[in-house]
C-alpha positions in Angstrom: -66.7 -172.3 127.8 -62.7 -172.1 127.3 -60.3 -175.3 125.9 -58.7 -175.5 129.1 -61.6 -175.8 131.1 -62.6 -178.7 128.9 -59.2 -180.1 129.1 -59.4 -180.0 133.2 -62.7 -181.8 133.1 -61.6 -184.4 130.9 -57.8 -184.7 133.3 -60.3 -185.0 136.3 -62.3 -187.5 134.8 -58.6 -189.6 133.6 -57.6 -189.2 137.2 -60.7 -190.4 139.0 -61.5 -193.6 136.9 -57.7 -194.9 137.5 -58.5 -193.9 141.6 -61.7 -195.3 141.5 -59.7 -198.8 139.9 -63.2 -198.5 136.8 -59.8 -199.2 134.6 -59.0 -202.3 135.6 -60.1 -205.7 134.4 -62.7 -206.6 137.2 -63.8 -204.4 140.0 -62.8 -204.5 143.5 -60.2 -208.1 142.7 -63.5 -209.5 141.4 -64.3 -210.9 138.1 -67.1 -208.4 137.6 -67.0 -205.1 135.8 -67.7 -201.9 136.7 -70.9 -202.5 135.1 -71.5 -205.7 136.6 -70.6 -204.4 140.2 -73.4 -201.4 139.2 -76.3 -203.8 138.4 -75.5 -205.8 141.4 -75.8 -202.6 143.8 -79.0 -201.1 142.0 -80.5 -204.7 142.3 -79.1 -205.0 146.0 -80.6 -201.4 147.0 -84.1 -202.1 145.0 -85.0 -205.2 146.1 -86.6 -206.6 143.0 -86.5 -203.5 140.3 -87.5 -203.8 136.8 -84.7 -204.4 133.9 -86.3 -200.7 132.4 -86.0 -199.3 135.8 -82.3 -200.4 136.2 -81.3 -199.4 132.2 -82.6 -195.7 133.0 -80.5 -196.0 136.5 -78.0 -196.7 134.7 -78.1 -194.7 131.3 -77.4 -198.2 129.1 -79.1 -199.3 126.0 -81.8 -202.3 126.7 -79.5 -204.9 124.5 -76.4 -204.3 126.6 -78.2 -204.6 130.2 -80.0 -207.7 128.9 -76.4 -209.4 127.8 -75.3 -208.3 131.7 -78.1 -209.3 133.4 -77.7 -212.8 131.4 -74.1 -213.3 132.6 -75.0 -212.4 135.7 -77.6 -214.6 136.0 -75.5 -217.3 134.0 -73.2 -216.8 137.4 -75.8 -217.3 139.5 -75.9 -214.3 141.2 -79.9 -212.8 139.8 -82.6 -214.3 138.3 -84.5 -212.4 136.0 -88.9 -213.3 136.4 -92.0 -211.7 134.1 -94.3 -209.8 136.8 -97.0 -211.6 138.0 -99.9 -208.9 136.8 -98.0 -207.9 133.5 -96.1 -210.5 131.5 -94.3 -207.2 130.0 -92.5 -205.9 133.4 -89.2 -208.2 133.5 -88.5 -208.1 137.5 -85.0 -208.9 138.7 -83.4 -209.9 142.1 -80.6 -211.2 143.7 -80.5 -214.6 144.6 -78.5 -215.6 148.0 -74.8 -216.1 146.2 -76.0 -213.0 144.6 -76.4 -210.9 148.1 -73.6 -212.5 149.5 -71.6 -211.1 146.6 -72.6 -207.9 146.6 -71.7 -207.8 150.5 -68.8 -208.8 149.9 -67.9 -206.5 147.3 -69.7 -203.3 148.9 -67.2 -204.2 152.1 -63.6 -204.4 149.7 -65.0 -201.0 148.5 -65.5 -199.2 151.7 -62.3 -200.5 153.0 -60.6 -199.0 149.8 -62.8 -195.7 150.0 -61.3 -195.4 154.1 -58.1 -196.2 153.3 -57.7 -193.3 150.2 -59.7 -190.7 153.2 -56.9 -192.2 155.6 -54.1 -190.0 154.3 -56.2 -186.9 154.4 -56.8 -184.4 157.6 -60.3 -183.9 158.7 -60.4 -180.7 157.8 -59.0 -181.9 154.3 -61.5 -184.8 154.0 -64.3 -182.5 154.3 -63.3 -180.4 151.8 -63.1 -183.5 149.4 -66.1 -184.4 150.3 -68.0 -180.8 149.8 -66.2 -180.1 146.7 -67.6 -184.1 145.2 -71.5 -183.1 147.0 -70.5 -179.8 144.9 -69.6 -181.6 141.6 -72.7 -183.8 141.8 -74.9 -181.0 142.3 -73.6 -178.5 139.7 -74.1 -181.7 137.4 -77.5 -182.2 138.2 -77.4 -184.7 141.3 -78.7 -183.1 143.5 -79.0 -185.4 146.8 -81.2 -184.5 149.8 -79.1 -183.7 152.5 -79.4 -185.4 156.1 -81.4 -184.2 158.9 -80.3 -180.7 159.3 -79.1 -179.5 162.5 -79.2 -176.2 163.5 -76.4 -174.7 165.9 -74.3 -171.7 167.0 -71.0 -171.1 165.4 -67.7 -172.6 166.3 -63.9 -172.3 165.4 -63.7 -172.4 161.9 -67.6 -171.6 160.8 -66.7 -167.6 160.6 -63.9 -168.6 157.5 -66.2 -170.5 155.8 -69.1 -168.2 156.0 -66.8 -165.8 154.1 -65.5 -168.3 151.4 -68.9 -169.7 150.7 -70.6 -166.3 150.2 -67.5 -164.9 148.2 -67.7 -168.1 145.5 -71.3 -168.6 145.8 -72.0 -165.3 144.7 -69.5 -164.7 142.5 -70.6 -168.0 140.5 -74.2 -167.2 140.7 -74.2 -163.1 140.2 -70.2 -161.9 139.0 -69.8 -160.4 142.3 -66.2 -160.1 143.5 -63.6 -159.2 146.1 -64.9 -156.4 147.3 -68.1 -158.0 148.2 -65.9 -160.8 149.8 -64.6 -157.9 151.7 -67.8 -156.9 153.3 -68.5 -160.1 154.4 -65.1 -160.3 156.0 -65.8 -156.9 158.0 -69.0 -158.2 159.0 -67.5 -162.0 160.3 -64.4 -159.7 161.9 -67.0 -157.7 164.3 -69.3 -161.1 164.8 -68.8 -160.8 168.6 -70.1 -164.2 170.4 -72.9 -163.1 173.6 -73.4 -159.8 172.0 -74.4 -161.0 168.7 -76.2 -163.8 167.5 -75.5 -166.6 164.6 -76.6 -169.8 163.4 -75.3 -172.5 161.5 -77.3 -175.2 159.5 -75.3 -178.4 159.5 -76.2 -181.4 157.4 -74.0 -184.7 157.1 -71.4 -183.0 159.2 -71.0 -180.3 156.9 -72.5 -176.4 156.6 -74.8 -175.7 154.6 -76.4 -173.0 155.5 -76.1 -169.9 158.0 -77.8 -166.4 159.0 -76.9 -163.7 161.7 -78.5 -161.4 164.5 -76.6 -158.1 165.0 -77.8 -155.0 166.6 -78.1 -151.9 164.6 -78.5 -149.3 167.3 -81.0 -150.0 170.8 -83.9 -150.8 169.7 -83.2 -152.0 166.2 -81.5 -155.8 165.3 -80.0 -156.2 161.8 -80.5 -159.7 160.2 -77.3 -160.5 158.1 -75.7 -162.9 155.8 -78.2 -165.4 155.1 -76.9 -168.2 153.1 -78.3 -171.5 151.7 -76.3 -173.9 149.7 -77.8 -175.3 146.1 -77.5 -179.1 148.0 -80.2 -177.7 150.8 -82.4 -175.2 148.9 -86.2 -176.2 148.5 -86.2 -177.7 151.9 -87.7 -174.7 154.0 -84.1 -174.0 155.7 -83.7 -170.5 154.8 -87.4 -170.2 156.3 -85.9 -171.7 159.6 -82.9 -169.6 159.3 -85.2 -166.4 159.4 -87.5 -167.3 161.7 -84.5 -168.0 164.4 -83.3 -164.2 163.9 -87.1 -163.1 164.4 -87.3 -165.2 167.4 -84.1 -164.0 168.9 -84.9 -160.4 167.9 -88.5 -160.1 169.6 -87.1 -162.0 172.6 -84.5 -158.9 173.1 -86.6 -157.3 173.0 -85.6 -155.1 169.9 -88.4 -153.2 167.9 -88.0 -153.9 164.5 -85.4 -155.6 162.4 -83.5 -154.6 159.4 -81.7 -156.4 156.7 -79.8 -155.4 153.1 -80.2 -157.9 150.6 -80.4 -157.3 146.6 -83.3 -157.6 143.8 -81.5 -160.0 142.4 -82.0 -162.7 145.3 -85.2 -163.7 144.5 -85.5 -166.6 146.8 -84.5 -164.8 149.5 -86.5 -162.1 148.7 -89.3 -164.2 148.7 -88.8 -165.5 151.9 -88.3 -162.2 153.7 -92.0 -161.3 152.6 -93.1 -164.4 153.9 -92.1 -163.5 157.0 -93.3 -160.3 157.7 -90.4 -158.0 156.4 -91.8 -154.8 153.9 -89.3 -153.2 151.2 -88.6 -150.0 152.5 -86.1 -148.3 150.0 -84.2 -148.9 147.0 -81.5 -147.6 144.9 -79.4 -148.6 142.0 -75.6 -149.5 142.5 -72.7 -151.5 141.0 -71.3 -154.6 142.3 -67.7 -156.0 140.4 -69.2 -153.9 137.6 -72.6 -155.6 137.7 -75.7 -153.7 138.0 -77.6 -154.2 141.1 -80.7 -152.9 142.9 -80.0 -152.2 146.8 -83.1 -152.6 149.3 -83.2 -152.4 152.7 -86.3 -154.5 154.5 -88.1 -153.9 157.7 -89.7 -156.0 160.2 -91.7 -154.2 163.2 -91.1 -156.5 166.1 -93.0 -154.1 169.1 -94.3 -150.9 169.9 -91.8 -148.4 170.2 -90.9 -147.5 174.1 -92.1 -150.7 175.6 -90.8 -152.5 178.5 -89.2 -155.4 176.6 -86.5 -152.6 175.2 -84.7 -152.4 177.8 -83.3 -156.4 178.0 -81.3 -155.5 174.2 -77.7 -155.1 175.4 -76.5 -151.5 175.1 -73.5 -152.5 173.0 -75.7 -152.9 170.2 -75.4 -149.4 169.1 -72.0 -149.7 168.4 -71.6 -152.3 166.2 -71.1 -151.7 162.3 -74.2 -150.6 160.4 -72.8 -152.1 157.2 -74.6 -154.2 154.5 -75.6 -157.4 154.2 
């Protein structure tokens, strides 16, 4: 960890809180704090949650949520009741000027949020938006993304297929440009109808994608899978595999390839899961990392059968590359 990167954090943290208004006096134009505003949502999204519940929501001390929770209640806006089965459990809840508040103050705040996305493109309000579900994430946040839908590519997808592989990988494994590179060859000669790709989309955003590609007549190639942190542990790369195996048998190709690393032990993982054997390996160097090269295959169907014939014969000259 360097100074300056401890200095950035801190200017990003200065510049958010004055954007976000926490600085001023009350929230919003209200006479509520940022606090305040925070007990009334947790309360509002709860129903009737505990005052333990609410202090661990919020990461405050039990004296300082019990002095809120009594000014709020002071302002008529909660009321605070011992549980009915244990006397110990204080419950709290909004009472009607309390939800009428709250509805208030969650509209003034998505008016405020719309008009600060307002000055931004699309294309620039969903990188604000991947880079804060990024920040929340790297912090330990990690959200469940939306249903996930999964679709072919489209103008733009190819650009960030590059740029997510080249800064995933180099801030998970050190690997640099020149692996960037490959996957830039690889999206280059991506060629719609004779290849194959999907992309997993969650929230209106990408968060996940894998490719088809044929390696010579009867072989497909299955390349750069790619799962985001925000959608791992929900099955997707499972889907994302089992879409290329689909597509593969129904071309009628006889077995499928695919270059990954040792390293990738998820993906690795899932590979074997679905039917793909190691079948070679050898050391190399990666940005002056050490890495393990394997190659995986899948047999799809008996070699010479009828189905061989529907894989399009411009397969064989498509780039045998990695990945």
């Amino acid at each position: 960890m360097t100074e300056a990167r401890v200095s950035e954090v801190r200017a990003f943290n200065r510049f958010y809180t004055k954007v976000a208004g926490a600085l001023q006096a009350g929230m919003l134009d209200s006479p509520y704090t940022l606090v305040e505003v925070r007990v009334l949502f947790e309360v509002a999204q709860a129903g009737e949650p505990e005052a333990r519940t609410l202090r661990d929501l919020l990461g405050i001390d039990a004296g300082y949520l019990s002095r809120v929770l009594a000014r709020l209640e002071g302002a008529g806006l909660l009321v605070r009741r011992r549980s009915d089965s244990d006397a110990r459990r204080l419950l709290v809840r909004l009472t009607s000027d309390g939800a009428a508040a709250f509805a208030e103050l969650d509209r003034r705040q998505s008016e405020r949020t719309a008009a600060l996305l307002s000055h931004l493109s699309e294309a620039e309000q969903a990188d604000l938006v991947s880079g804060m579900a990024g920040v929340r994430a790297l912090l330990g946040d990690r959200p469940a993304p939306g249903p996930l839908l999964i679709r072919a590519p489209r103008s733009g997808d190819l650009g960030w297929v590059v740029s997510r592989h080249a800064a995933l990988y180099a801030q998970e494994y050190g690997w640099g440009l020149a692996f960037e590179q490959t996957v830039a060859r690889i999206c280059a000669d991506y060629t719609p109808g004779r290849d194959a790709g999907w992309i997993a989309e969650a929230d209106g955003r990408p968060v996940g994608c894998v490719f088809c590609t044929g390696k010579d007549d009867t072989t497909a190639q299955l390349r750069m899978l790619l799962v985001e942190p925000s959608a791992r542990g929900l099955g997707l790369g499972r889907r994302l595999v089992g879409e290329v195996v689909a597509h593969a048998r129904a071309s009628g190709y006889e077995r499928i390839t695919l270059w990954t690393r040792a390293c990738l032990v998820g993906a690795r993982r899932i590979y074997r899961e679905a039917g793909f054997a190691l079948e070679s390996a050898r050391e190399g160097e990666e940005n002056g990392v050490p890495v393990t090269e394997e190659v995986w295959s899948l047999p799809l169907a008996a070699a010479g059968s009828a189905t061989s014939s529907a894989v399009p014969r411009g397969a064989s000259a498509r780039a045998q590359g990695r990945l």
